[in-house]
C-alpha positions in Angstrom: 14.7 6.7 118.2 16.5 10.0 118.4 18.1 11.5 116.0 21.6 10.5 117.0 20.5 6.8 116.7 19.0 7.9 113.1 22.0 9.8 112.1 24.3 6.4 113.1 22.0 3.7 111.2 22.1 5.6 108.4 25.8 6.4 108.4 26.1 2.2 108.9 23.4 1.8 106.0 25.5 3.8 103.6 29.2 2.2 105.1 27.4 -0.8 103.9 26.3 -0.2 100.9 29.3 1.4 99.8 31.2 -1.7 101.0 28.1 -4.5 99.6 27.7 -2.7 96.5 30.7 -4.2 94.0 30.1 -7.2 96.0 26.5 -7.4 94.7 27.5 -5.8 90.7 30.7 -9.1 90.6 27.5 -11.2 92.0 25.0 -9.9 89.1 27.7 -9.9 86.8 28.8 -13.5 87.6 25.1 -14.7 87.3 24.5 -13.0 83.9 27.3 -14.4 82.4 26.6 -18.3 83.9 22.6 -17.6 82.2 24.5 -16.2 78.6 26.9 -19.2 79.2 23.7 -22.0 79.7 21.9 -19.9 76.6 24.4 -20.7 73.7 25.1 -23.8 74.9 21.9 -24.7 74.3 21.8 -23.0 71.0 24.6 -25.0 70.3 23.2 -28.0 71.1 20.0 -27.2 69.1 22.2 -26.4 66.2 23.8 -29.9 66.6 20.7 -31.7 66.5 19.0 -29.8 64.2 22.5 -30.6 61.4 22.2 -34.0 62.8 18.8 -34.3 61.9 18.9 -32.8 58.3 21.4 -34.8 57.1 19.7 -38.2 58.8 16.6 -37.0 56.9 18.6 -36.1 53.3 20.5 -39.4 53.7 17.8 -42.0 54.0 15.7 -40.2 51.6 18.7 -40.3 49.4 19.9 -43.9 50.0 15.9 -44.4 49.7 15.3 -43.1 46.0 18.6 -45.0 45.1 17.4 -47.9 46.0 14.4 -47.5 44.0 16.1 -46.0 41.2 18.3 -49.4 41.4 15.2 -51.8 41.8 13.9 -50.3 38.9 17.3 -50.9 37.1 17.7 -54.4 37.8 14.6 -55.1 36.9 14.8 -53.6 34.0 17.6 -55.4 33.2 20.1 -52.2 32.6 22.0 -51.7 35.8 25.5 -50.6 35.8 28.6 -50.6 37.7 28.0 -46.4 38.3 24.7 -47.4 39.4 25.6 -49.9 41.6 28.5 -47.4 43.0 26.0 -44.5 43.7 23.6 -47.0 45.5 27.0 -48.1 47.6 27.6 -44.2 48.4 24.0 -43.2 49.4 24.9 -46.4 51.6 27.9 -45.7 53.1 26.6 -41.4 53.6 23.0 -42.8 55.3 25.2 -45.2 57.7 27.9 -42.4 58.4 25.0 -39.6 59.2 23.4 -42.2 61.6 26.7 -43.1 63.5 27.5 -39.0 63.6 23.6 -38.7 64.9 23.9 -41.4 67.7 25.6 -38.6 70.1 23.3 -36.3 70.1 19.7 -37.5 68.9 17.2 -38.6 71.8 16.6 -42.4 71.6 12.8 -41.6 70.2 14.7 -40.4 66.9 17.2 -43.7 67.0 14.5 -45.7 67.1 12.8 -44.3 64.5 15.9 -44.4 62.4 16.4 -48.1 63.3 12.9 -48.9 62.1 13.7 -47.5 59.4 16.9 -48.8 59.0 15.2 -52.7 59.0 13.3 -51.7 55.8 16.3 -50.1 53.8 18.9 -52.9 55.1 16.7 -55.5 53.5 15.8 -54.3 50.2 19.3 -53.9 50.0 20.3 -57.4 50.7 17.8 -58.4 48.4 19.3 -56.5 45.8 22.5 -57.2 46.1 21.0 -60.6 45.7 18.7 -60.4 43.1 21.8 -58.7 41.3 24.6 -61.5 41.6 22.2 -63.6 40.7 21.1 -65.5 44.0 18.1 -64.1 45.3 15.8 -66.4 47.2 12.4 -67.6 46.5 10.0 -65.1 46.2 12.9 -62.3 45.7 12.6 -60.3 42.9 13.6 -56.7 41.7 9.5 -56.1 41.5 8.6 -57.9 44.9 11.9 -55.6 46.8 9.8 -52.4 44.8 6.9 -53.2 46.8 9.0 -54.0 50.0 10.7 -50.4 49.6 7.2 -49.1 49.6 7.0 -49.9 53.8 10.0 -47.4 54.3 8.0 -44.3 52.9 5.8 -44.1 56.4 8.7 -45.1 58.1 10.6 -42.0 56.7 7.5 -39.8 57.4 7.2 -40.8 61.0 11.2 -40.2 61.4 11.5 -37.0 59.8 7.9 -35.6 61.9 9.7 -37.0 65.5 12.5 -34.8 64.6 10.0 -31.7 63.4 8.7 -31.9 66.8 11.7 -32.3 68.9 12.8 -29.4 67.0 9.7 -27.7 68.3 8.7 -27.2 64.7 4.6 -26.9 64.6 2.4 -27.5 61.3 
């Protein structure tokens, strides 16, 4: 190759680059901004799920102890209308966090919740029913007590799903 030839490529080489080079910068740029883009939307998400999660895991511990706290009420023969009104709350805030959590919880953590959910739902019928006066045979504020007691696994094996889908390690 003579030195001509040299001289030419190298005078196309630089054309080129000169040409190529905010072509490449708008490429680099572009791509930078797509990867920042993908990062906080999955920050985002995270954050959603992670809010999600605390208050599914405050609310059935909540709606939880106020069952208890209720059980022990009625069987103790001294429960009240503001009793029964914070039992109805805890309630209404454990269904409202699972509804909000359904949109953005993997199905292992529904499930969890739903299991869950079987437990609290029927020591709640059953106090509402031991309450009015109409509980079934074998129902009583003391036998619902030890039913309630099934939900406390139940709540740990919820709450250390969502620890690990959090990617929180013991």
């Amino acid at each position: 190759m003579g030195a001509a030839t040299a001289a030419m490529v190298t005078a196309i080489v630089g054309v080129l680059g000169t040409l190529l080079a905010p072509l490449v910068t708008t490429w680099v740029a572009k791509r930078q901004r797509a990867e920042e883009s993908q990062a906080e939307e999955a920050r985002r998400l995270f954050e959603e799920r992670r809010a999600a999660y605390t208050g599914m895991n405050r609310a059935s511990r909540h709606f939880h102890t106020m069952l208890k706290d209720a059980l022990h009420r009625l069987r103790d023969g001294v429960y009240t209308d503001d009793a029964r009104a914070q039992v109805e709350e805890a309630r209404r805030d454990y269904r409202d966090r699972y509804a909000e959590a359904q949109m953005v919880v993997p199905e292992v953590v529904l499930t969890a919740s739903r299991e869950l959910n079987v437990i609290l739902a029927a020591v709640d019928a059953t106090a509402k029913r031991v309450d009015r006066g109409l509980s079934r045979e074998g129902e009583s504020a003391d036998q619902a007590l030890l039913d309630l007691k099934a939900a406390e696994p139940a709540l740990t094996a919820m709450r250390r799903i969502m620890r690990e889908d959090l990617g929180v390690a013991d």
